[in-house]
N, C-alpha and C positions, 0 to 999 in steps of 0.2 A: 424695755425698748427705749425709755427715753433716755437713759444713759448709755445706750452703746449706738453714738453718732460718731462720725470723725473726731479726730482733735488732736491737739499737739501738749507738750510736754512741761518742762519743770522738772525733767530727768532727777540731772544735776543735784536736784534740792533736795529734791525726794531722797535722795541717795543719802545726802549727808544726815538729813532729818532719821532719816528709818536707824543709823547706827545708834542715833542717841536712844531714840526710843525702846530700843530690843536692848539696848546695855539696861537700861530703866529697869525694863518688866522682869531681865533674868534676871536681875541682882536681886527686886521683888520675891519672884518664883523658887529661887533658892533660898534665901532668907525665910520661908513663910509659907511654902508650900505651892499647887495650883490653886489659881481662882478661878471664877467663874465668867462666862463667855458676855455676863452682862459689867461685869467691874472691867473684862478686855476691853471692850466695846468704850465702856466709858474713856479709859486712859489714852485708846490709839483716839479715839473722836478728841476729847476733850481737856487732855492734860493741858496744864495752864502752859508748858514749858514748849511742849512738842507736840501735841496734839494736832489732828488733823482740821477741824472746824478754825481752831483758836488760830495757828499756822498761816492756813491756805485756804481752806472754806473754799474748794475748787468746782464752782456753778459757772457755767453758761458755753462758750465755742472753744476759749482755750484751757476751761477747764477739767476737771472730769467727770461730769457729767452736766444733761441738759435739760431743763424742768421744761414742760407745757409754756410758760409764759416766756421762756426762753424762742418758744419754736414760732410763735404767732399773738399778737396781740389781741385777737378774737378771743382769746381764754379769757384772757382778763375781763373784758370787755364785757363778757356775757356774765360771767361772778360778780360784775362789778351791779348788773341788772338783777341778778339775784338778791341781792343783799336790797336794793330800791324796791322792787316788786315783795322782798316778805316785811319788810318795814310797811309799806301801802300796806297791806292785808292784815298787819296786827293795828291799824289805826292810826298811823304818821305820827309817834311818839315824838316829842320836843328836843330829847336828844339821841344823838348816834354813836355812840362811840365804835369804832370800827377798828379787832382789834387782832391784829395779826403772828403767827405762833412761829417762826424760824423763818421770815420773811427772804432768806437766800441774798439776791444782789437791789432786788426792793422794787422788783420790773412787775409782779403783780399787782402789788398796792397801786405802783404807778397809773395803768391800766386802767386798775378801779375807780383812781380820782380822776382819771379824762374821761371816767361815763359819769361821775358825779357833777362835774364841772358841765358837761353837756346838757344833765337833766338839773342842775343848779334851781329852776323855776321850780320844780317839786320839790326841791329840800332846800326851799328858800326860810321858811320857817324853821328852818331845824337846824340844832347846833352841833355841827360836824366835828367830830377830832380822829386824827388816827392815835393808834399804839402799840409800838413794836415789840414784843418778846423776843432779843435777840442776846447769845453768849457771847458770841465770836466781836472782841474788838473789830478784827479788820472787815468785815462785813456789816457792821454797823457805821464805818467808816466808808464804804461803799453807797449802803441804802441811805447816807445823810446826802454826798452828793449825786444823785440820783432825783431825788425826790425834796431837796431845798434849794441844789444848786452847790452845795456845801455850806449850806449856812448855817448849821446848828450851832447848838454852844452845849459846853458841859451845865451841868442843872448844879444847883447848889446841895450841898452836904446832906441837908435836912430833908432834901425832895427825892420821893421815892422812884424818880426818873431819872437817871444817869446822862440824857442829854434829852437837849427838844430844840424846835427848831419849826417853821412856818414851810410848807410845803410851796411850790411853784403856784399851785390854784391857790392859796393863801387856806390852807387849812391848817392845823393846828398837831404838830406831828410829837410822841412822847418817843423816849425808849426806856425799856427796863429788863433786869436780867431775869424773874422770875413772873411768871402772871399772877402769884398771887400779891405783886406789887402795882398791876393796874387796880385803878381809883373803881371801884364798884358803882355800877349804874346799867342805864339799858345797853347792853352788848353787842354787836354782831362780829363770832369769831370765825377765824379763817384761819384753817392746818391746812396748808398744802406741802405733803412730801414732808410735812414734820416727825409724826409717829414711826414711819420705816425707820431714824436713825435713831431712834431712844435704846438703849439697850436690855436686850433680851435675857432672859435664863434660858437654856437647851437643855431637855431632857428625851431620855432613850427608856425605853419600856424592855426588862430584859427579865431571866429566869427565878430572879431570886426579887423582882419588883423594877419601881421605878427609880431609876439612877440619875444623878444629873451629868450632862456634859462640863468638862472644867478643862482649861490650858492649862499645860505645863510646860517645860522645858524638856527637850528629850535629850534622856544622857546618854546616847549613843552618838550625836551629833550637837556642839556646843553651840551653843547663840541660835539653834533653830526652835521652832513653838510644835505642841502637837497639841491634839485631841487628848483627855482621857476621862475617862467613865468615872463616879465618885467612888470609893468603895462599898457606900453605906448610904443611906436616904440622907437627906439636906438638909437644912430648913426651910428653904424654895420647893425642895418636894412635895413636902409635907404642906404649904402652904398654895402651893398654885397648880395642880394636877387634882383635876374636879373627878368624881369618884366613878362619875357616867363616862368618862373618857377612852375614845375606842381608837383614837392612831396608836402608832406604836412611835414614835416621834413627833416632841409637842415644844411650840417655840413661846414662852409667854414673854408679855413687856408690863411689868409692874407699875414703872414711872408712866406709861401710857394710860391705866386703869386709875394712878393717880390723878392726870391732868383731867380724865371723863368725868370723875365726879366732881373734879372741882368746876369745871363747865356746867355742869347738868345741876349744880348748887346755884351756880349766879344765875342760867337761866330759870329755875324755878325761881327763886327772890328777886332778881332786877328783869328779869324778861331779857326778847333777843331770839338769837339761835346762834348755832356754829354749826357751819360747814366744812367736811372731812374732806380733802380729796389726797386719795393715796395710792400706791400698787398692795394690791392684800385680797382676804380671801375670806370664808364666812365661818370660818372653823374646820374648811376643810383640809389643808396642804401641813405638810408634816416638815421638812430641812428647805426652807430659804433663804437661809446666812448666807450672803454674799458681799465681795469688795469689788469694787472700780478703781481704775486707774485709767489713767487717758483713754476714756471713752471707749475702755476694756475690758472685759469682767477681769479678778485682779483676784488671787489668794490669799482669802481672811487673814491667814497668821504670816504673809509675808510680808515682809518691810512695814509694821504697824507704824500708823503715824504719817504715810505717805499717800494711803488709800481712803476713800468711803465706806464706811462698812454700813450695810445698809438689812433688814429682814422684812418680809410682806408682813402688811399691818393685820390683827385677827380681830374680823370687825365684828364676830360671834363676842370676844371678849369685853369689848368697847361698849356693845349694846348692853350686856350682863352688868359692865363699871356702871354704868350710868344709875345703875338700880330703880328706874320708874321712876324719878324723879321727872325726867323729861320723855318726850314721845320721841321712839327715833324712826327715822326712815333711811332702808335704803341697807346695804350698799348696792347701787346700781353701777352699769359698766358706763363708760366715761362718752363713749358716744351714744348711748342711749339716753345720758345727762346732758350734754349738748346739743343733740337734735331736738329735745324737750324746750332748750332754751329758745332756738331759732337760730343756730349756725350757719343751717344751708344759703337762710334769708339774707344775713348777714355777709355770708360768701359773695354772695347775686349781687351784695350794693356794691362790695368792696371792687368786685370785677370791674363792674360795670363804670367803677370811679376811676379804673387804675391806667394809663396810657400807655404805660409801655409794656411789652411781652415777658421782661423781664422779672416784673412786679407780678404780674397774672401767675406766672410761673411759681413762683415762689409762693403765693395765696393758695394755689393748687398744693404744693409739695405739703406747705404746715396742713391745710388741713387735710391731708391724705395722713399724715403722720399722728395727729389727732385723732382721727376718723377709725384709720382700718384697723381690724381687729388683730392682725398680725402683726401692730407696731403699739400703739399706745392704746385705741380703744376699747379693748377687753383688759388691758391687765391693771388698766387704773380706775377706779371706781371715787363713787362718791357716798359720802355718807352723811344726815343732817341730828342732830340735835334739837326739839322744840319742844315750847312747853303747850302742854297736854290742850288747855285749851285752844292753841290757832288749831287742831285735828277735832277737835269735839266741842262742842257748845258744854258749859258747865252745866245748865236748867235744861238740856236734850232732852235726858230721859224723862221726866215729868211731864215737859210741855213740849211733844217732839215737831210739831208744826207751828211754833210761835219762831221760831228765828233764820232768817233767811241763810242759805247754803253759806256754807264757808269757802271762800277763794281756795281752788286748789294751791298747794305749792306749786312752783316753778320749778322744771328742771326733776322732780320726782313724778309730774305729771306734764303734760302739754302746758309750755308760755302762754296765757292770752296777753296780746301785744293788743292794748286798748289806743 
């Protein structure tokens, strides 16, 4: 739902862009056989040349598609009170690092520092920095003006930060192309809408076992892509189809299970959390590869390079990556995560502040497009990563009445707004 809003184009480019990219993959696909639906994914998203992220990175009204923070500043706003409310409840650590996974045009973070900057008197003690995980040059070029003004600079050679720059609240902003190049310390990470684009392996359950899906070129039709089934089991087979598995069609994302446990590693050693929010599903749903184009659903194998290609995230898998290292919660649906926060409350003030019909209107529309379960608030959920002790007292079970309750989480339980 939250990509198929109005919007307009970039025909033109798209055009030109998609020729280079399909000369690319067939010269590929014949040379070397079909690949697999996760090496597609990567080259139409991310080729350095032509890619789609690397390219155009097409977020917000003229592009193609439109995140939560795109539709209302309330999203942020209340993530931004999440992340303050679980730093309170683990003991107001001395530092913050706050650090964010494919940050889109950088209107979340922004969000998050006008409720920092707000509640400033609470994290007066505390030494704030952001830090961006971002691939795409020209969105990293976006989220500096945005959120400095444009005042960043490139970082020198030897710093594992490719640019940084002083945010508008005067916070302290890094970027870097991989997370395992943020500086390790107390965490709080933030994926919104990052996991759907990582790319997937497709596999089909058939008579003789399980098969993977792979693209090829079909040679009945030159420069077009198809589907084809592998002849023979994978290495992906063999390695990521669990033995309990009962669809008959199973989508995994490898690089996903990689980024969980490298999360669920720093939050057990440096403390923290991260919070998930994504469209996806608990292990149930079997074929959700899908592309956008202009605020359109858009066919995977046409014009690579031009599209979003995007899969629901399998938050059964994410919970399993983590391996107990941290405590997870969730995945809950996105307006049952925002009504937890205090949305409704926050609607009432925003109304109640807003003069003209025009503004009220618009307050109503986002958060009806947030809210209702037939647009965004069932099919995006959230999910948390945390370490074991903010859920459990470590000395509980010995002395179960020596230590006072633990603060619920926010947003997996009811807000108290003290």
């Amino acid at each position: 739902a939250a990509r198929l809003c109005s919007g307009v184009g970039g025909e033109a480019e798209a055009a030109g862009g998609a020729g280079a990219m399909l000369r690319h993959l067939a010269r590929k696909l014949r040379a070397s056989g079909p690949v697999t639906v996760a090496e597609y994914m990567r080259e139409a998203l991310t080729n350095p040349g032509q890619g789609y992220y690397t390219r155009r990175g097409g977020v917000g009204e003229s592009g193609d598609f439109i995140t939560s923070p795109e539709i209302s500043q309330v999203f942020g706003e209340l993530i931004g009170i999440w992340y303050i409310s679980e730093w309170m409840a683990m003991g107001k650590p001395s530092t913050f690092q706050l650090v964010e996974l494919g940050p889109g045009r950088g209107t979340l973070t922004e969000d998050i520092l006008r409720v920092f900057k707000q509640l400033s008197s609470v994290l007066s003690k505390c030494d704030v920095s952001v830090h961006l995980v971002e691939v795409s040059p020209k969105l990293s070029e976006i989220q500096a003006v945005m959120l400095t003004g444009g005042k960043a600079q490139p970082s020198p050679e030897d710093e594992s930060a490719y640019m940084k720059g002083i945010s508008k609240t005067g916070i302290p902003i890094f970027w870097y192309r991989d997370i395992q190049d943020v500086p390790a310390g107390y965490s709080f990470y933030l994926a919104h809408e990052f996991f759907d684009a990582l790319p997937i392996h497709k596999f089909q359950r058939t008579e003789k076992g399980w098969r993977e899906v792979l693209v090829d070129i079909d040679p009945e039709v030159p420069d077009q892509l198809r589907f084809v089934l592998s002849p023979s089991r994978t290495p992906a087979t063999q390695n990521f189809i669990q033995p309990e598995e009962t669809r008959d069609h199973v989508e995994v994302c490898p690089e996903a299970g990689v980024i969980v446990q490298r999360l669920a590693s720093r939050i057990e050693k440096d403390g923290g959390a991260a919070l998930v929010a994504d469209y996806g599903h608990d292990g149930t749903k079997t074929d959700t590869f899908r592309g956008f184009r202009n605020h359109k659903l858009h066919d995977v194998l046409s014009a690579p390079g031009t599209a979003d290609l995007t899969a629901d995230v399998d938050f059964s898998y994410l919970r399993k990556m983590a391996q107990g290292k941290t405590a997870t919660l969730g995945p809950i649906k996105q307006r049952e995560f925002l009504k937890n926060m205090g949305i409704d409350l926050r609607l009432q003030v925003l109304l109640q502040n807003s003069g003209d019909t025009a503004t009220r209107e618009q307050l109503l529309h986002s958060y009806d497009m947030l809210m209702n379960p037939e647009k965004m608030g069932d099919c995006f959920n959230f999910f948390a990563l945390l370490p074991h002790h903010r859920l459990v007292h470590p000395d509980k079970k010995d002395k179960p009445e020596s230590k006072s309750p633990l603060p619920p989480v926010a947003g997996f339980n009811e807000l108290l707004l003290k």
